[in-house]
N, C-alpha and C positions, 0 to 999 in steps of 0.2 A: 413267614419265617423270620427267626429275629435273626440278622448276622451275626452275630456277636453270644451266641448259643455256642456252647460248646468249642470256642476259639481256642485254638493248638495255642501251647507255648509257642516260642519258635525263637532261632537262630540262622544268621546268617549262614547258607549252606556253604560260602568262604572264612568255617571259621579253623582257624590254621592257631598250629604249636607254631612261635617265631625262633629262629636261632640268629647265628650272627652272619650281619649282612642284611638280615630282614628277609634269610629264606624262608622259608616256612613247608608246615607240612598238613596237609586236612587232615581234621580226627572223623573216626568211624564214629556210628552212632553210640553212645553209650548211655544207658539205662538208669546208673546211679547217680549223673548230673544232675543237680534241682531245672536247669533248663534244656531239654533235650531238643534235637532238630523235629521240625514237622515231618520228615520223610525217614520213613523207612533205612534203614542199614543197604538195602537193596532197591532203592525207588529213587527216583530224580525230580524234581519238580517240575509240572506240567503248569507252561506261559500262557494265559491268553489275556488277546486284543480286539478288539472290536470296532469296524470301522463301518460308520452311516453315512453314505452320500445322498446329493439331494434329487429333488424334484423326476425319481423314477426313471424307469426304461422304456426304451420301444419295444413292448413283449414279440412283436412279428419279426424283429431283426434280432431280437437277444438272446432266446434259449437255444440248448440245443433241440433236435430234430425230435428226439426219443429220449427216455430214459434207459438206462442200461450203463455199460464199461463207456468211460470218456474216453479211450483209446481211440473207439472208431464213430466216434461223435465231433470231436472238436475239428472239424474239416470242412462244412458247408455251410463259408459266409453270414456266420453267425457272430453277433458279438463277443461272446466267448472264446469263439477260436481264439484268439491271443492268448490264452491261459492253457493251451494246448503241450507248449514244453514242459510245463508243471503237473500234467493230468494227473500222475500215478499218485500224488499227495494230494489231490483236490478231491472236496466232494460239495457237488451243486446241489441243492434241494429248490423243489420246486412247491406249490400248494400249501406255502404258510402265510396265515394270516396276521393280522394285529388285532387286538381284544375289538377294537374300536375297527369296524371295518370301513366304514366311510366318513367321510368329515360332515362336522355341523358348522359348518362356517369355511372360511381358510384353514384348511386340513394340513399345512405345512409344521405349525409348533406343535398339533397336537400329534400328529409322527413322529418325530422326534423325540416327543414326551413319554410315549411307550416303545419304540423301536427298542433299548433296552433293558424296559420294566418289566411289558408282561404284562401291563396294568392302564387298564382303560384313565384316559389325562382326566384331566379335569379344567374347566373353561372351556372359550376358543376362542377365533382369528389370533392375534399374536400375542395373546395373552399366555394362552392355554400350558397347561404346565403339570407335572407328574402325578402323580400319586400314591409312590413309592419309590424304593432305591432302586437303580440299576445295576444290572448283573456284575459290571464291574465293581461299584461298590461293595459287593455283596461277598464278590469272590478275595477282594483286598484286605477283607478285615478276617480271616481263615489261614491267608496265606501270606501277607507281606511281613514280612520281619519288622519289628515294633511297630505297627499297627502304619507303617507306610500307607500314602493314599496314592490311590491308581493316577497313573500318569493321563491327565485329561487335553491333549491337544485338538488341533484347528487348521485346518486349510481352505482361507475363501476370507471376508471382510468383516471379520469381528466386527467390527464399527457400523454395520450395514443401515441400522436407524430404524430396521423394522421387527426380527425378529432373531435376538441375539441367540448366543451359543444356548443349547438345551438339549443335549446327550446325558449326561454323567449326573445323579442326584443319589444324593447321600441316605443315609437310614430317617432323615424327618423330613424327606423328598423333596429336598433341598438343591438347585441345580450348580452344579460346582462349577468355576469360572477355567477355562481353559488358556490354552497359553499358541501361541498362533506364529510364533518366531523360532523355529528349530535350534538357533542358536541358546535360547536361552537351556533347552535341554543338551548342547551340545556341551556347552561349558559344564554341567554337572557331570558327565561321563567322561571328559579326555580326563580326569584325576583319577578314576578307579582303569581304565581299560590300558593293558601297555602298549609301547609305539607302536607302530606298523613299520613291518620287518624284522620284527622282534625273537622272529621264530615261536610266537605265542599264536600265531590264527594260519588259516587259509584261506585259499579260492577267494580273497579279495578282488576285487575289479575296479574298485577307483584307481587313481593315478598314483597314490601311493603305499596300495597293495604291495603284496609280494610275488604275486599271479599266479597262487595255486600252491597245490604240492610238490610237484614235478620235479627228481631230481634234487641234490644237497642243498644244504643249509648251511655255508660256510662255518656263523657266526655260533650257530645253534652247537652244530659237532665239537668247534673249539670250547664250545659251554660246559661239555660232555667230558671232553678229555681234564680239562684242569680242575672241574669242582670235587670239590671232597664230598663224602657221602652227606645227602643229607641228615639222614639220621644224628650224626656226628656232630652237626650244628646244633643240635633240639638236644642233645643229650642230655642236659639237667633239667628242660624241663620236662623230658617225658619220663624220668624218672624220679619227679615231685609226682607227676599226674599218676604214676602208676601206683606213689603210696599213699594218695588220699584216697580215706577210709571212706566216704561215701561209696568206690567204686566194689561193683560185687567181683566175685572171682573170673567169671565171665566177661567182664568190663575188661580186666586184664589179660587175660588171656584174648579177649579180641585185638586190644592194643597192643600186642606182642607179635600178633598175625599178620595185623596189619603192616608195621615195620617191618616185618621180616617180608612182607608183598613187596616194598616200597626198594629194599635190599639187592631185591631179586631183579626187580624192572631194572633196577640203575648197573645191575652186572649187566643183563640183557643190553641195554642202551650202548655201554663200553663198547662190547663185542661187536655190536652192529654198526657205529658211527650213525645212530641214527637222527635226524633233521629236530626231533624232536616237538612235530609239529601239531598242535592241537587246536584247534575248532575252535573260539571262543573270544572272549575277552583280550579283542586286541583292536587298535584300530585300523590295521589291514581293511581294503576295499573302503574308507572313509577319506574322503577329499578332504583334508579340511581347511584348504584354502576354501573352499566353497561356502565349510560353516563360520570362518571365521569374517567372511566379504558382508553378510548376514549382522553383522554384528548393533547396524544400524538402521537393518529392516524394517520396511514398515507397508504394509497393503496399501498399494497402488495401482491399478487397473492401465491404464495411461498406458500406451504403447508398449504394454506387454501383453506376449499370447498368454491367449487364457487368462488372462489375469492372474499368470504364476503358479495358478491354483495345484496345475500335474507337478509342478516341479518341487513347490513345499509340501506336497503329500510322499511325494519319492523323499527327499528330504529329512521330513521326520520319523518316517519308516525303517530307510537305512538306522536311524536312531534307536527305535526303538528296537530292534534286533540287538544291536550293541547292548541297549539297558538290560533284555534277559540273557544274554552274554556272560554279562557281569554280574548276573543277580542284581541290578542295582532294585528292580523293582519286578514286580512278575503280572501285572495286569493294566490295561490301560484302552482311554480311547481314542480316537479321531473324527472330528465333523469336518467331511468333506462336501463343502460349498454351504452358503447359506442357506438359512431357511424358504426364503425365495428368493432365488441366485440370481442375480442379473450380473450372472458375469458372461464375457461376450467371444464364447469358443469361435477360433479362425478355423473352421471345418469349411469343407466346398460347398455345401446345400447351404450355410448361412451367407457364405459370401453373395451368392443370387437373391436371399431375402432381404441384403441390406444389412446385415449385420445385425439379428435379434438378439436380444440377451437371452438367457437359459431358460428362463421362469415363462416366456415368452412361448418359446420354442416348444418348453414342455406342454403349453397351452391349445398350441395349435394357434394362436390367434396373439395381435400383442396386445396384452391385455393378462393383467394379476389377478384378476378376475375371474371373467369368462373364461370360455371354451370352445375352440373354433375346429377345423378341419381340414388347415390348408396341408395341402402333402406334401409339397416344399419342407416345413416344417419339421414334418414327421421323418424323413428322409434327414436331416440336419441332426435329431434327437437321434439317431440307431446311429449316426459320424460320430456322435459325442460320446453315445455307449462304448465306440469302438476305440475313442481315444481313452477314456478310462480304463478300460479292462487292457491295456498296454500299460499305465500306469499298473492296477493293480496286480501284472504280470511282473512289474520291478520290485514291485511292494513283498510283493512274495520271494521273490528270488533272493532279497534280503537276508529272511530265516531261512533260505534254503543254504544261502552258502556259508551260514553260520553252523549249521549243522542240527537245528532246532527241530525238523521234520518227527521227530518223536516224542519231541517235549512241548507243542506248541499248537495251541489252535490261535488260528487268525481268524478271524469273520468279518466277512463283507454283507453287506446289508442297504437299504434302500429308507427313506423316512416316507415313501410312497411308492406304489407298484405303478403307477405310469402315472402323466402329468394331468392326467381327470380326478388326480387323488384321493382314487383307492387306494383301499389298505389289504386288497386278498392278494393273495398270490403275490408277494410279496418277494424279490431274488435273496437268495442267501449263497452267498459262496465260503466255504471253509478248505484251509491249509491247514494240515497238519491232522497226525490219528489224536492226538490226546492222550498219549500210553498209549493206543491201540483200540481206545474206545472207539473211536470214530471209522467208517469206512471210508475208503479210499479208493481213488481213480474212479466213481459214481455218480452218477447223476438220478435221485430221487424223488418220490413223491410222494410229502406229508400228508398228504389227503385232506387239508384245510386244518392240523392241527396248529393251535398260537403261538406266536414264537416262544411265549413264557417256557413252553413244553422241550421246545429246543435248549433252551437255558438250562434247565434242568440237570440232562443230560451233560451239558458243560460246566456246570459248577461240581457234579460227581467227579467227572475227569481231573478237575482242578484239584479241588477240595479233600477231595474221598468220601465225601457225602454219600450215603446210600441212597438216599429218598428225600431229596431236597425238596421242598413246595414252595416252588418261588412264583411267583406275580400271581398270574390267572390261569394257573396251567392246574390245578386241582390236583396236584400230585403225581401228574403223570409226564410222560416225557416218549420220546418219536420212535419208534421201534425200525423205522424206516431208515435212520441215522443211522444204526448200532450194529458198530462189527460181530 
């Protein structure tokens, strides 16, 4: 599939008439602009992210019990439990492969190298590298507003000296360099997102949230009572826009509906005193003493747990909920941990081995190499599942409390299915329906279809692709997945 087939025009979905003050007002879609929105008059744009961690799970402490409703699954001492508050928007799949099912060598880059393709690597040990774009690429150049490229970050030791970042690669399967310091995407967003407390978001939960909806919004109501309509601001230029002759009669008559909608909300608002409080593009629940302490970050292992690695995955997570917030962009990745991680989790089973590193641990033995069997070990790897999926429990709650649950697939993924590195059966966990493509609160089983096959399906979601044939998937895609 070539990306770049059939690529929508497209406009920023915050594209606004301004009045005075710099209020503004978003236009409906109209037909007779030479550049029209990618979405529908009736549709919103579906976000997705994609995020790979390393060196696999302990499958006897990770899944759940059965397949079936994660209602009455996420409850027996499984790794997943932690993702139990969120079930009703999760769906786990289980029995996906990678093209490439076992390695010919150090199987770590060349996981990595198809986790998002679809597409058996090429090479191996730490050479090994793609041999095509990845789904994020794929879906970036469909949907980002002027050909925007997917946000590609990093949590773990870029620098590591064995086998650098290699998630993200472009249409000549080309691996795109990632960014590993939150702050750097932090500064890009606090100029489009408004303050926090603004009366522009909710259900924040950093320290300089608002803390929910609950109850008025002083600043919002006074917002309410003194502003003049806005209509009234855009006055001249919505009646330039409404006598340019490109627009059909319909064009105008929708733009006449729409203001008169817009009329209507702002009587309703009056009468109500209402807080005025909307979901979205604010920096509510963002600390940002935290991203601005950041400012002169740099990966250091040294008497930090984990090696920081949970806390810049929370991090840039909280982030990127804010960038689809904003529309600042609408696809993007995350490599969590390196290719082979020696980073050195403070779990209790490691504390009795002496402090293994990860790559170790996933081993069973210490050794980058081999492959051993001690149960110490294995018992250390399902602590560390459980400390991750606590992570990706905040990771999600992100877009949840952003309000994203219908506009948004998140995926979680593995660059191997346990630390023997296999590539079957393979964990995927996804938030969000995708519009409603996606099932929800589920726990599934592909029956050994590729991930390419799951892709599929999420670039339709994305995209609106009908019959996308992306990587090794032959056209087809998971019927197991599909609401």
């Amino acid at each position: 599939m070539n990306p770049r087939i059939n690529r929508r025009k497209v406009v920023n979905r915050r594209a606004f008439l301004y009045g005075a003050g710099g209020v503004a007002i978003g236009l409906p879609f109209l037909e007779g602009l030479p550049e029209r929105s990618a979405w529908a008059a009736d549709a919103q744009p579906i976000f997705t992210f994609f995020m790979c961690a390393a060196c696999g799970v302990e499958p006897k402490r990770f899944w759940p019990a059965s397949t079936g409703a994660l209602s009455g699954l996420l409850a027996s001492g499984k790794a997943v439990d932690a993702l139990a508050d969120l079930s009703k928007d999760l769906l786990i799949v289980k029995g996906i492969n990678f093209p490439l099912t076992g390695p010919t060598g150090c199987g770590h880059a060349q996981g990595l190298s198809q986790a998002l393709t679809g597409k058996t690597p090429t090479g191996n040990g730490s050479q090994a590298t793609a041999t095509g774009p990845s789904v994020d690429f794929v879906i970036s150049q469909v949907v980002n507003p002027m050909g925007t490229d997917p946000m590609t970050l990093y949590a773990g030791n870029l620098k590591n000296g064995f086998i650098a970042d290699r998630l993200s690669f472009d249409a000549s399967s080309k691996v795109r360099a990632s960014v590993d310091n939150p702050y750097k995407l932090y500064q890009k967003l606090t100029g489009l997102a408004s303050p926090a407390g603004s009366g522009g978001g909710t259900a924040g939960t950093g320290s300089t949230g608002t803390g929910g909806t609950g109850g008025s919004n002083p600043l919002a109501e006074e917002l309410v009572k003194k502003r003049n309509s806005v209509n009234d601001l855009v006055r001249a230029e919505l009646n330039s826009l409404m006598q340019n002759p490109k627009l059909s009669a319909a064009d105008v008559q929708r733009l006449k509906q729409h203001f008169d909608a817009i009329r209507d909300s702002e009587n309703t608002m009056m009468q109500m005193g209402t807080q005025m409080a909307t979901i979205g593009c604010t920096l509510d629940g963002i600390d940002t003493s935290v991203y601005d302490a950041l400012s002169t970050w740099k990966y250091n292992a040294t008497n930090v747990p984990n090696g920081g690695i949970e806390n810049i995955v929370d991090l840039h997570m909280g982030l990127v909920a804010l960038a689809f917030a904003c529309d600042y962009n609408r696809t993007g990745t995350l490599q969590w941990g390196d290719g082979t991680d020696h980073t050195i989790y403070q779990v209790p089973s490691n504390t009795t081995l002496g402090n293994w590193n990860f790559h170790y641990i996933s081993h069973r033995t210490q050794s980058d190499g081999a492959v051993g069997s001690n149960s110490t070990a294995e018992a250390a790897h399902a602590e560390i599942d459980q400390l991750r999926m606590k992570t990706l429990a905040s990771s999600f709650k992100h877009f949840a409390d952003r309000g994203l649950q219908n506009n948004a697939i998140v995926l979680w993924t593995n660059h191997v299915a346990e630390g023997n590195h296999t590539m079957r059966n393979v964990p995927f966990i996804l938030w969000g329906n995708g519009g409603g493509l996606l099932k929800q609160g589920q726990y599934v089983d592909a029956a050994g279809a590729n991930n390419a096959q799951l892709y599929n399906t999420i670039i339709t979601a994305a995209t609106g692709m009908a019959s996308p044939n992306f990587g090794s998937s032959s056209g087809k895609d998971i019927a197991a997945v599909k609401a």
